[in-house]
C-alpha beads as a LAMMPS data file, in Angstrom:
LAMMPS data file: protein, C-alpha beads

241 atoms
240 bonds

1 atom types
1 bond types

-500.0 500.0 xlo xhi
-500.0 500.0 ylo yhi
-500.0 500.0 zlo zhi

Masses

1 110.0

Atoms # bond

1 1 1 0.000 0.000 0.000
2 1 1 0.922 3.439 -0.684
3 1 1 1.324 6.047 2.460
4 1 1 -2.054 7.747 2.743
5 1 1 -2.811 10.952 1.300
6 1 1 -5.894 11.596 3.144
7 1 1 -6.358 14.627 5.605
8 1 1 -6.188 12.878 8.807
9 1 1 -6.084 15.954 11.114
10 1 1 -9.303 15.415 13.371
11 1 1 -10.210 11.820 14.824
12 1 1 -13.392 12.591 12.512
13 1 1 -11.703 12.745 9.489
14 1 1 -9.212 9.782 10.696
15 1 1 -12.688 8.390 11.151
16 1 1 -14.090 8.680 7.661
17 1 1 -10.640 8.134 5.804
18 1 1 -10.690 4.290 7.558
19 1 1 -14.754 3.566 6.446
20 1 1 -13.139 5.029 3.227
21 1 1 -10.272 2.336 2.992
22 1 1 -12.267 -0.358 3.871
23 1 1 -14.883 0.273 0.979
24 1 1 -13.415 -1.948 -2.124
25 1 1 -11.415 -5.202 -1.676
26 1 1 -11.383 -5.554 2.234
27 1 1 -15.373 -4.992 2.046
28 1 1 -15.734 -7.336 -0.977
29 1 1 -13.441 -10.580 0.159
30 1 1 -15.324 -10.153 3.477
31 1 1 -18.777 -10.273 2.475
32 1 1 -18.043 -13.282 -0.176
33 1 1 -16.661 -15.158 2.567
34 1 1 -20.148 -13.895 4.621
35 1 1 -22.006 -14.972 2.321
36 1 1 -21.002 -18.578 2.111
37 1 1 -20.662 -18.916 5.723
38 1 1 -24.944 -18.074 6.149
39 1 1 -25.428 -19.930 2.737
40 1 1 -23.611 -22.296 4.730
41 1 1 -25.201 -21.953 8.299
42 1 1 -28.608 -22.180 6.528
43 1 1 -28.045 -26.068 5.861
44 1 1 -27.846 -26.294 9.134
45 1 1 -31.119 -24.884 9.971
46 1 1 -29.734 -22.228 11.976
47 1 1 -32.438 -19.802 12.398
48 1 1 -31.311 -16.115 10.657
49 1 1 -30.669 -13.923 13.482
50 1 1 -28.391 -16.931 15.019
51 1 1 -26.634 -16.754 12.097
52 1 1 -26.469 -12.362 12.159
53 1 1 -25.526 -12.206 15.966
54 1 1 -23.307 -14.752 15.986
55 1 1 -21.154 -12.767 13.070
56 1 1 -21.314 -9.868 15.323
57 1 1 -20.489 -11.679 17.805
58 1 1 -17.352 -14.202 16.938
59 1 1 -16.732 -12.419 13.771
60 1 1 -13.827 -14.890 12.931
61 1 1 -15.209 -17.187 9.864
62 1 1 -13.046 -20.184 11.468
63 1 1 -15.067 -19.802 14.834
64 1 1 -17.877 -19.649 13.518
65 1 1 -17.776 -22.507 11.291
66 1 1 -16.600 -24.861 14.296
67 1 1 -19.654 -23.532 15.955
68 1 1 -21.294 -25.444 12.708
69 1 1 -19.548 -27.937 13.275
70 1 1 -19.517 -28.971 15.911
71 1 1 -23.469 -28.307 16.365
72 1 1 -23.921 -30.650 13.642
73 1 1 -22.390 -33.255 15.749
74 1 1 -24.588 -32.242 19.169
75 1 1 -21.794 -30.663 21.386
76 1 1 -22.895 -29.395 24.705
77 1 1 -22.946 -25.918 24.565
78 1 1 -19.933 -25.160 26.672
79 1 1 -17.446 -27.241 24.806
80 1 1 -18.633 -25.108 21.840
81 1 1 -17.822 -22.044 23.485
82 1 1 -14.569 -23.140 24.784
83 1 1 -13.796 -24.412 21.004
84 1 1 -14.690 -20.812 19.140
85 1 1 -13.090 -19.391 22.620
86 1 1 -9.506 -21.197 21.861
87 1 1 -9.639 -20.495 17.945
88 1 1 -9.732 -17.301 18.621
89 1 1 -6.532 -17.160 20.885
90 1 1 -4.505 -16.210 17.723
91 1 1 -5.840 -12.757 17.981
92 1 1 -3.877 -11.991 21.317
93 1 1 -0.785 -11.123 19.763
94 1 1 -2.624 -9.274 16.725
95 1 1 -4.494 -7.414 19.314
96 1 1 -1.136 -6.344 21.776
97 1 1 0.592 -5.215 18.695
98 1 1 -2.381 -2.885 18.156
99 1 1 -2.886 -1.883 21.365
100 1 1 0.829 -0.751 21.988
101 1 1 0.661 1.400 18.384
102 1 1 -2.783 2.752 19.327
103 1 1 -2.149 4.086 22.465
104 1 1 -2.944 7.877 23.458
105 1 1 -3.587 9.600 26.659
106 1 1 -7.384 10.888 25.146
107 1 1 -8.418 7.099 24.995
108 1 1 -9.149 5.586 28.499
109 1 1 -9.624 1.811 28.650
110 1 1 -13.009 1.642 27.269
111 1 1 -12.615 2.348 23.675
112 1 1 -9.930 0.043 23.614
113 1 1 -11.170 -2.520 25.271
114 1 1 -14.485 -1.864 22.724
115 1 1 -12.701 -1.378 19.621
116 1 1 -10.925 -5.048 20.445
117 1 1 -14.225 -6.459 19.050
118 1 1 -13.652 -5.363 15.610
119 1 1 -10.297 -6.928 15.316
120 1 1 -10.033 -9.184 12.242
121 1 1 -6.838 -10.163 10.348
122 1 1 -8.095 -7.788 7.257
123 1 1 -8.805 -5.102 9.951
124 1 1 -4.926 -5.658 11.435
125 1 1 -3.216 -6.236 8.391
126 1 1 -4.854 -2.696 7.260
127 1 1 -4.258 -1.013 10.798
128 1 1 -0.600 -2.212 10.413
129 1 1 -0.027 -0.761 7.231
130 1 1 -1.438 2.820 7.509
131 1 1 -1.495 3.509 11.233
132 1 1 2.518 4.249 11.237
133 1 1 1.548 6.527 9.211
134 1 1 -0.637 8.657 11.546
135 1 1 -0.317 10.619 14.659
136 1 1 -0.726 9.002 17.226
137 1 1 -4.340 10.298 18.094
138 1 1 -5.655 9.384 14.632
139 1 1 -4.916 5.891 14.883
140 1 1 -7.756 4.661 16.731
141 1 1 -10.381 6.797 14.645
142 1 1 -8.644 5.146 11.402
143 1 1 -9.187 1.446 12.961
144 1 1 -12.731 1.917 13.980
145 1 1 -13.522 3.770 10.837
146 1 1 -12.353 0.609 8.618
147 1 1 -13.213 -2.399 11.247
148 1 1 -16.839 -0.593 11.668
149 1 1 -17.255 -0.984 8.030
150 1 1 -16.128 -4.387 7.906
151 1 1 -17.785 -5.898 10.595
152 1 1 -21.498 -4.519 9.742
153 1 1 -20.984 -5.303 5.744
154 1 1 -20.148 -8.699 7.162
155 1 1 -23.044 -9.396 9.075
156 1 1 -25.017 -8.012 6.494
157 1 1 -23.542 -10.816 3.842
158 1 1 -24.637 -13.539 6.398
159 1 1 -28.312 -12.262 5.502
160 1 1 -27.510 -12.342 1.834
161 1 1 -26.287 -16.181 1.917
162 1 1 -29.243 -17.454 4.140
163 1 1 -31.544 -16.181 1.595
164 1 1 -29.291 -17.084 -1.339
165 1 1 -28.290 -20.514 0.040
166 1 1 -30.850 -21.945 -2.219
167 1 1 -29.474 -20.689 -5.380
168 1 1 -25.522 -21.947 -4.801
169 1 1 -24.066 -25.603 -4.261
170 1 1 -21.755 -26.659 -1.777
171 1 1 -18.532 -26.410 -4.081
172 1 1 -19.373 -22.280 -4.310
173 1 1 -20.379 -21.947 -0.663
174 1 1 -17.156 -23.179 0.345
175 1 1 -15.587 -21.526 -2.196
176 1 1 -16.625 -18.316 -1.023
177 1 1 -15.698 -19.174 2.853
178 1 1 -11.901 -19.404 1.794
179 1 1 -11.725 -16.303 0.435
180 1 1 -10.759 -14.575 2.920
181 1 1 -8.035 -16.283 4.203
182 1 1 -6.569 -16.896 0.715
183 1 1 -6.636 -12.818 0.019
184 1 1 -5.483 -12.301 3.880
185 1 1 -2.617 -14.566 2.811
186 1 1 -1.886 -12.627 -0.507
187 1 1 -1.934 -9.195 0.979
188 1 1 0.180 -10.688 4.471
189 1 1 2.982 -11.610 2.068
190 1 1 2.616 -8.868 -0.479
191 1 1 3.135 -6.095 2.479
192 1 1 5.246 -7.894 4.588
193 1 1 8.774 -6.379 4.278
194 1 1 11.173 -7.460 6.925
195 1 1 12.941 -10.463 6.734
196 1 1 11.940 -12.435 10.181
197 1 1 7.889 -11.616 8.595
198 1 1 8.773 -13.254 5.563
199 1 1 10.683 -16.182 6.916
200 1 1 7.792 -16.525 9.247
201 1 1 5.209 -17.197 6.531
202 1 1 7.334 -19.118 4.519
203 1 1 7.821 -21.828 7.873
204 1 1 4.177 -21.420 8.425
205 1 1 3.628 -22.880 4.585
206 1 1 6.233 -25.844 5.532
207 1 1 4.891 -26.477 8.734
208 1 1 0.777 -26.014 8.246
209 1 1 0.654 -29.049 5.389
210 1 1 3.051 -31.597 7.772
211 1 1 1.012 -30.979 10.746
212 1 1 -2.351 -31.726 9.048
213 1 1 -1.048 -34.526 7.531
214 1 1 0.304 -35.669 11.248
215 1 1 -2.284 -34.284 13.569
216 1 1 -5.230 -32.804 11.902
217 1 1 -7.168 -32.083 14.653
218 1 1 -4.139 -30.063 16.242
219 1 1 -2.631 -28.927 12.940
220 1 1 -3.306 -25.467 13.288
221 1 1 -1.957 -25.186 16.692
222 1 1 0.869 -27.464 15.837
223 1 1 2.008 -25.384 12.808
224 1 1 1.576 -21.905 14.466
225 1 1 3.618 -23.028 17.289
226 1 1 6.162 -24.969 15.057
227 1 1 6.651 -23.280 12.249
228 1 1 7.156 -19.435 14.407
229 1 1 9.099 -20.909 16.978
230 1 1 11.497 -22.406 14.042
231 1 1 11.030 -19.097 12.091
232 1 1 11.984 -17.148 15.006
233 1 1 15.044 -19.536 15.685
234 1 1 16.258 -19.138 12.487
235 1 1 15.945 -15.479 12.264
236 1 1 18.087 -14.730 15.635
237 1 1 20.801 -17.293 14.141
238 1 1 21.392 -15.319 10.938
239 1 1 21.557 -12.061 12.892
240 1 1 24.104 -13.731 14.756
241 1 1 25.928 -14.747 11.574

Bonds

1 1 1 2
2 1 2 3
3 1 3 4
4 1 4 5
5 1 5 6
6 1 6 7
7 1 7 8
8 1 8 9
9 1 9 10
10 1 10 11
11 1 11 12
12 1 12 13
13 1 13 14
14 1 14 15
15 1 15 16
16 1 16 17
17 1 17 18
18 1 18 19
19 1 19 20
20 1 20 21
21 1 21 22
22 1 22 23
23 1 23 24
24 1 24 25
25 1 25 26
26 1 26 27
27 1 27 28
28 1 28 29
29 1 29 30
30 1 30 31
31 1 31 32
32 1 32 33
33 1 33 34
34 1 34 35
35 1 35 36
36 1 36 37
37 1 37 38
38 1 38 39
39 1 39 40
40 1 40 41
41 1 41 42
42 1 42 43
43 1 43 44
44 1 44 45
45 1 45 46
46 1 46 47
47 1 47 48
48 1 48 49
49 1 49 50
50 1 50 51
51 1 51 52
52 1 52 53
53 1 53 54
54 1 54 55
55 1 55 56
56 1 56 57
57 1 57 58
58 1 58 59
59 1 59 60
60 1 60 61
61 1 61 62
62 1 62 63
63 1 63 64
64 1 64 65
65 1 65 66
66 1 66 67
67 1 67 68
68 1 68 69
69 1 69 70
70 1 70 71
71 1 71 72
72 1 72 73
73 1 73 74
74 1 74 75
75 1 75 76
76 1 76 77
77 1 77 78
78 1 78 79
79 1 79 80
80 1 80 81
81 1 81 82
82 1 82 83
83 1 83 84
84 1 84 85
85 1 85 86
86 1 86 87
87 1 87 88
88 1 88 89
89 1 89 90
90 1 90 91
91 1 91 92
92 1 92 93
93 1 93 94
94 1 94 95
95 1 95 96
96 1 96 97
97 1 97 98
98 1 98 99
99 1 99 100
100 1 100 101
101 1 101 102
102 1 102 103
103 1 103 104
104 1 104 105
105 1 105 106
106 1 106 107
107 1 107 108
108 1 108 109
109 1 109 110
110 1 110 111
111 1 111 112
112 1 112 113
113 1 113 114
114 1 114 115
115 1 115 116
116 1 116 117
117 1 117 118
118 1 118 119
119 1 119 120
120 1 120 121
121 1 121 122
122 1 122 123
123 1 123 124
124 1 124 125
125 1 125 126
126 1 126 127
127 1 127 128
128 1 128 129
129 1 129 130
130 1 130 131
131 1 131 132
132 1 132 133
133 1 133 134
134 1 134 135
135 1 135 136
136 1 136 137
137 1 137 138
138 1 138 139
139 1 139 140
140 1 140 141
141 1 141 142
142 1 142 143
143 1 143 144
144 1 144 145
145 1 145 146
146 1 146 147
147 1 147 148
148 1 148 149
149 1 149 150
150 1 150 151
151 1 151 152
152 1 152 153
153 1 153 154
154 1 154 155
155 1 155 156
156 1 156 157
157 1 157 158
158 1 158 159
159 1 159 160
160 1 160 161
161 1 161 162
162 1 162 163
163 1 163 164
164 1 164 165
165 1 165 166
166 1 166 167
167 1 167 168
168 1 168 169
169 1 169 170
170 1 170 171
171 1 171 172
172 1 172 173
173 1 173 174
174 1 174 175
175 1 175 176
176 1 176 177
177 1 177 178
178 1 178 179
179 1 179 180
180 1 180 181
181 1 181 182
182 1 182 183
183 1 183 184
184 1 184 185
185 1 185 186
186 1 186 187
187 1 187 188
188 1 188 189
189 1 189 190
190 1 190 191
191 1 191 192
192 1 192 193
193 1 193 194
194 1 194 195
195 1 195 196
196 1 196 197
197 1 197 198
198 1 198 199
199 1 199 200
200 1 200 201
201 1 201 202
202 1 202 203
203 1 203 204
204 1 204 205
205 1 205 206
206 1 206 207
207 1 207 208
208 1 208 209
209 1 209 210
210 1 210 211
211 1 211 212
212 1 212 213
213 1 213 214
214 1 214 215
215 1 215 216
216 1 216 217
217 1 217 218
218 1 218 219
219 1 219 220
220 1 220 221
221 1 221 222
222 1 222 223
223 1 223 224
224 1 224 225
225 1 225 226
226 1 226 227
227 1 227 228
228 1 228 229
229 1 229 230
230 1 230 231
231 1 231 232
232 1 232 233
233 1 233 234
234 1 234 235
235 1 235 236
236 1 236 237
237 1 237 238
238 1 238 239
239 1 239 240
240 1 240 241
């Protein structure tokens, strides 16, 4: 991305500039993948303000399609909020690299605790990209201004694919679910300049398709923990080199 050009002088316009931003490809990916997640939900006979509330709610596609899951399969409520709960533990680092850049002496705790909610890795990749950018006070605005955007035109596209659900098969549902992560992956790699990032994503690749084939049910835990470790390890060696 290139630096922004937008007057950013007021939290207002900081405000507007991020609903701006977010109106084109972050908006678009989102919704698709919206869209087949209530196409989705709908086979499931999920009532539609289940499926609204709970992208308000979780607003993570992979939470919310173990919630599927693992409804389809009659899991005691608890377990299935422990299970969304835990897949959504990879935020915490997303979310204390935010909060450290974000920080200003006009925002008390609530706002940031509030504006935590609209974290989602096209919200953070776009927060990390711009926000360096800003003053300090205009970084906050900016993220709400382009989460807000995201989050509502995502539980709007739930609506969309519960109605539409009739007119797509399976193959496009789920075709439209891993959109997002695909383009989250293309734009993570496109803007990721330093060395350790890139080395990071390319042990991720190595490490996500052994794991699955090892441990599916743990892949994704296995790999993250794997693959960054080893990433990391490798990075501090060739610094020491």
């Amino acid at each position: 991305m290139d630096e922004p050009t937008i007057d950013y002088r007021t939290p207002r316009g900081a405000l507007a500039a991020g609903a701006r931003d977010a109106v084109g490809a972050p908006v678009a990916v989102l919704a698709a993948g919206y869209v087949g997640y209530g196409a989705l939900a709908s086979g499931f006979d999920f009532p539609l303000h289940v499926i609204v509330v709970s992208s308000l709610l979780i607003w993570a596609l992979p939470g919310q399609l173990i919630m599927l899951e693992m409804h389809a399969v009659s899991a005691q409520l608890v377990l299935i909020v422990l299970a969304v709960s835990l897949s959504a533990s990879r935020f915490l680092p997303m979310t204390t690299v935010l909060a450290a850049m974000m920080r200003h002496p006009r925002y008390n705790s609530w706002p940031m605790y509030a504006s935590a909610q609209l974290l989602a890795m096209t919200c953070w990749v776009a927060a990390v990209n711009r926000c360096p950018h800003l003053p300090a006070e205009q970084r906050l605005p900016y993220f709400v201004g382009f989460a807000l955007v995201c989050w509502l035109a995502s539980a709007a596209a739930s609506a969309v694919g519960y109605f539409a659900a009739g007119h797509m098969s399976e193959l496009v549902k789920l075709a439209l679910v891993f959109m997002n992560p695909i383009y989250f992956l293309l734009i993570l790699a496109g803007e990721t300049k330093a060395a350790s990032g890139r080395l990071a994503l390319v042990a991720g690749a190595i490490a996500g398709p052994i794991a699955y084939a090892l441990a599916p049910q743990w892949s994704l835990l296995a790999a993250g923990l794997v693959g960054g470790s080893a990433a990391y390890a490798l990075n501090r060696w060739s610094r020491r080199g």
